[in-house]
N, C-alpha and C positions, 0 to 999 in steps of 0.2 A: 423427765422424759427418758433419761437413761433407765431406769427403774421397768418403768413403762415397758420399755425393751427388753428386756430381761424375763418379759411375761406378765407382768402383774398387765392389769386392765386399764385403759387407758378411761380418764374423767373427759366430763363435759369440757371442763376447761382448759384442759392438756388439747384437745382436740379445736378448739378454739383456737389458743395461741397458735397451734400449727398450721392455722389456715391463713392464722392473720400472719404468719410468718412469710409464708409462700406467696400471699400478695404484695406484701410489701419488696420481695426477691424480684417476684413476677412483674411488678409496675416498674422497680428500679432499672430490671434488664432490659424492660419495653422503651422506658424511660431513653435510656442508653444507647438503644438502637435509633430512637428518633434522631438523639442528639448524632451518633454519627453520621446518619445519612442527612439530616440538615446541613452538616460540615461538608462532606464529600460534596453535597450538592453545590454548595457556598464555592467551593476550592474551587468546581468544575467549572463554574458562572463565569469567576475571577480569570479562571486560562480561557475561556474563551473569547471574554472581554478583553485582554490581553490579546488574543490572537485577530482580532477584530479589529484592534488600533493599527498593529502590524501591518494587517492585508489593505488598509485603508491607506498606511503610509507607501505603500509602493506600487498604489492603481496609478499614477500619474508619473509617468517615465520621460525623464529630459529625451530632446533631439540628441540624437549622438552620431558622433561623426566618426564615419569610417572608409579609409581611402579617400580622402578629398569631397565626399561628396555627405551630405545630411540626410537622415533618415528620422524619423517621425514614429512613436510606438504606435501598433494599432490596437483601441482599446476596442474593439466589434468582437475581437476574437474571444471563444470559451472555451476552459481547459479543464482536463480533469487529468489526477495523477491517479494513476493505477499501479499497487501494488502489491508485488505477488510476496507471502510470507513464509518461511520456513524455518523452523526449529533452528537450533544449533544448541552446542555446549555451552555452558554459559565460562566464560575465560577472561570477561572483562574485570580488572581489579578495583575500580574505583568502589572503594567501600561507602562513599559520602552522596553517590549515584542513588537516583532509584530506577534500576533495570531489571529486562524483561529478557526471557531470550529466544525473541523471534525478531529476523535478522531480514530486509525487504532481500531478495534474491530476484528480485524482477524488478526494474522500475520502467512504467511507459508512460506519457505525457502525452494524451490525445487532444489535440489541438481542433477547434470547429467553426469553421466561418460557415455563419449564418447565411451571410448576404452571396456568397457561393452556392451554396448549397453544397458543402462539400466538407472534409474532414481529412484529417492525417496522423500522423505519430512520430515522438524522436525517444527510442529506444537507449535508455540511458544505463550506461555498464555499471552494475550495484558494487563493482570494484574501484570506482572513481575516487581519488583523494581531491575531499572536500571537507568545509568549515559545517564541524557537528557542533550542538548546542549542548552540552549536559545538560539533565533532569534531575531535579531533588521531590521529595515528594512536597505534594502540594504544588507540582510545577515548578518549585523555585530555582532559578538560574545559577547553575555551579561553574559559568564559565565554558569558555569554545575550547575544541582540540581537533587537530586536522586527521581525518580517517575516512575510511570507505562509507558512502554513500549507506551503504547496507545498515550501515550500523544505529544510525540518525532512527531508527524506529526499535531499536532497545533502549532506548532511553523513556520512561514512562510505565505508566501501565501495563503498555500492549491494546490498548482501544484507539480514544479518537487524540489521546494526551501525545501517545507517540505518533499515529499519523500527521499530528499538523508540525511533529518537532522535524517529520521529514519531508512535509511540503515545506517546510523555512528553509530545510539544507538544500534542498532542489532548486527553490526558487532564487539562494543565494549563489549556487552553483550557476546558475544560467543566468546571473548579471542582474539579481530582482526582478525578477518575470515574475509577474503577480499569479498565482494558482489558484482555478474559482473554487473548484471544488475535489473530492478524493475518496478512494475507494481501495481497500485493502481486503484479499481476499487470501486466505491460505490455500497452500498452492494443493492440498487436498483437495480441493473444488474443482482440480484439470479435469479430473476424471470424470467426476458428474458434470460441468458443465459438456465436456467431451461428448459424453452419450447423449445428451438431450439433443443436441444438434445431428444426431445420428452415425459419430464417428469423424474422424478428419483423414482427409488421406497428404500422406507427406513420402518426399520419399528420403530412400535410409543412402545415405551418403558417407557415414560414419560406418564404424567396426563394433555394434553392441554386442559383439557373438560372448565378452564376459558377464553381460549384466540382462542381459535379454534375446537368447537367439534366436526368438520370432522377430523379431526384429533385422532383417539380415541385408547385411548391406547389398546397395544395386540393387534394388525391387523397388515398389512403391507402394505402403500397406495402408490400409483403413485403419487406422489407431482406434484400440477398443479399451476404455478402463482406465486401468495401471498402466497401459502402454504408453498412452498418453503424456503421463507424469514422468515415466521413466525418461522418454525421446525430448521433454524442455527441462527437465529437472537435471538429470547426469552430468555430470563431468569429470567423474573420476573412473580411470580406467577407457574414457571415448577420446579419441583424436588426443589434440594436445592437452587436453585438460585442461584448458583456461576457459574463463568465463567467452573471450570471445568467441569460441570456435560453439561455444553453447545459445549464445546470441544469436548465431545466424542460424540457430535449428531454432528457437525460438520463432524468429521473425517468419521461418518460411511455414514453421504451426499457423504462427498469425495471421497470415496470408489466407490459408484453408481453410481457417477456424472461421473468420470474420465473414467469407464468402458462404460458410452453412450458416451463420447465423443470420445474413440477411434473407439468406432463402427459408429458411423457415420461420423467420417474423412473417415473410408475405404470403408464405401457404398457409399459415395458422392463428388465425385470431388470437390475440390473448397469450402469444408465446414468450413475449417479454417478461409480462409481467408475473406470466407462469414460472419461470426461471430465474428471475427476482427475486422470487418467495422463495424457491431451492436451493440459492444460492444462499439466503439470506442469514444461515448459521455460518458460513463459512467467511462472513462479510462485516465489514467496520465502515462508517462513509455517512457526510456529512449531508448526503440526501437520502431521502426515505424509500422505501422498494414502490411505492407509485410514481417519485421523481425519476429512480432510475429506468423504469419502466418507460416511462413517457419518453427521458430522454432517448434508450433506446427506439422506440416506434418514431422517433425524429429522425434517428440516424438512418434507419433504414431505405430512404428517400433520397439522402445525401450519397454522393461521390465520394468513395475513399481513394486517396493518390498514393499515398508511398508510406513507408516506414525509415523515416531516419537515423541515423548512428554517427558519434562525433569520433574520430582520429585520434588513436595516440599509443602509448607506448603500454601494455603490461610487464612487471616484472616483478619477480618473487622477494618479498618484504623480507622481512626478519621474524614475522609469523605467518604472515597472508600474503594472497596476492596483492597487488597493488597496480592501480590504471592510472596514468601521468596522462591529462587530457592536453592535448594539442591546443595552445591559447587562441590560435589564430582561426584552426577550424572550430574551434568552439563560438567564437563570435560571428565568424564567418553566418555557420549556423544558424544560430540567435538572430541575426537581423534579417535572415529569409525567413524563417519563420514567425516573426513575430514584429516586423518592419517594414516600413514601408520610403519609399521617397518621399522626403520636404515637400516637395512641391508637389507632388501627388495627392498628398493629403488635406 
């Protein structure tokens, strides 16, 4: 063959060998591909199989007593965690990890009783020190280490391996509250979800005059885009720069947001599941864009009450911030929302 190369004329069976060369390449690499993706698929089965024993061990929540008196879990209620994703540098050392570096900078827990007809949310600071699980690939378990909430979804892939590594931390976080279901969305999606709904208006309470001076404090603006993203995303450079004081421009989006989205489910046929699908690059979630759809055109029927937030202390770590959750309003919490009286029950 080298020959061959060099110009002389290539034979019958020079042209042969090289074909039968390139299938045997060709079927081995095809060969290879199957086998990986059999395994990935194997690994994927096995975490979720694993995640399925998990969610099973903690549907059934003892009576727990609080203050003298017994409270009873309500198992009627369904929940979804919603989280919002964003980039960061990747700074974490554990070399035996397998991470990713997209960090939840949102976490929201929307809670929904059926037999109400109604719905809520407890807005959870993604600075919370809480029990993370490390991730090795293939799932396998490297051991817990106490860190911000945020973190719980760099451990994994970045698809559904880290969202359920941060519905565990969540759910261990809030005393094993069982979480049904979960939906991560990078926080790129504010903007177009933003627009589709026609804008949100909020008003500016903060000083963005560094980072956006349409944005101007004292007025109250139609967020269009990027504006969007900027007014829930920013904290550096606005107010105190802590996740809390971003919290509460967060919550009062949510407030705006939620009220254009149920108006334009009811003006618009088909606008869930239209934005379902729009959303659906920007989105991780262990229901499908017809479940999500659906569930949406449910909610829009229900009563939303409030947006919750538990108490306690930020203060600047030795790299990050860091949120010290107030044990008693956490539980406090926990048993309104998610409790009910012994004997009510």
């Amino acid at each position: 063959m080298s020959r061959a190369n060099k110009g002389r004329k290539k034979t019958g069976r020079s042209l042969l060998i090289t074909v039968l060369l390139l299938a045997v390449i060709g079927g081995g690499l095809l060969g290879l591909h199957f086998w990986e993706e059999k395994n990935l698929a194997q690994e994927a089965a096995e975490i979720e199989a694993r995640s399925a024993q998990e969610d099973a061990a903690v549907l059934r929540l003892p009576t727990v007593q609080y203050n003298g008196q017994s409270y009873a879990f309500r198992d009627d209620l369904e929940t979804l965690l919603i989280m919002g994703l964003d980039k960061y540098e990747n700074t974490l050392s554990d070399s035996e990890s397998y991470i990713n570096n997209q960090q939840s900078d949102f976490l929201l827990l929307v809670i929904i009783d059926a037999e109400a007809r109604s719905c809520c949310a407890l807005h959870i600071n993604r600075d919370a020190m809480a029990e993370i699980q490390r991730l090795g690939l293939g799932g396998a378990r490297l051991g817990t280490f106490t860190g911000q909430l945020a973190l719980a979804h760099t451990y994994g892939s970045g698809e559904k391996d880290s969202c359920r590594n941060t519905v565990q931390a969540v759910s261990r976080y809030l005393y094993d509250i069982p979480i049904d279901h979960y939906m991560s969305v990078t926080m790129d999606a504010v903007a177009t979800l933003n627009d589709l709904v026609g804008g949100v208006v909020v008003h500016i309470d903060d000083d963005f005059s560094a980072i956006d001076p349409t944005l101007v404090m004292g007025t109250d603006v139609r967020l269009r885009g990027q504006q969007a993203l900027t007014f829930v995303r920013t904290r550096k450079d606005v107010d105190d720069q802590t996740n809390l004081s971003r919290m509460n421009r967060q919550r009062e989006y949510l407030y705006s947001l939620y009220t254009q989205l149920i108006e334009s489910m009811r003006q618009k046929d088909g606008f869930a599941l239209d934005a379902a699908r729009k959303l659906g690059d920007y989105t991780v979630s262990d229901l499908t864009v017809t479940e999500l759809s659906n569930l949406g055109e449910r909610l829009k029927d229900y009563t939303f009450t409030t947006i919750y937030s538990i108490d306690g202390v930020a203060i600047k770590g030795e790299r990050f911030m860091e949120f010290y959750t107030d044990d008693d309003a956490l539980r406090q919490t926990v048993i309104k929302l998610f409790y009910r009286l012994a004997e009510e029950g």
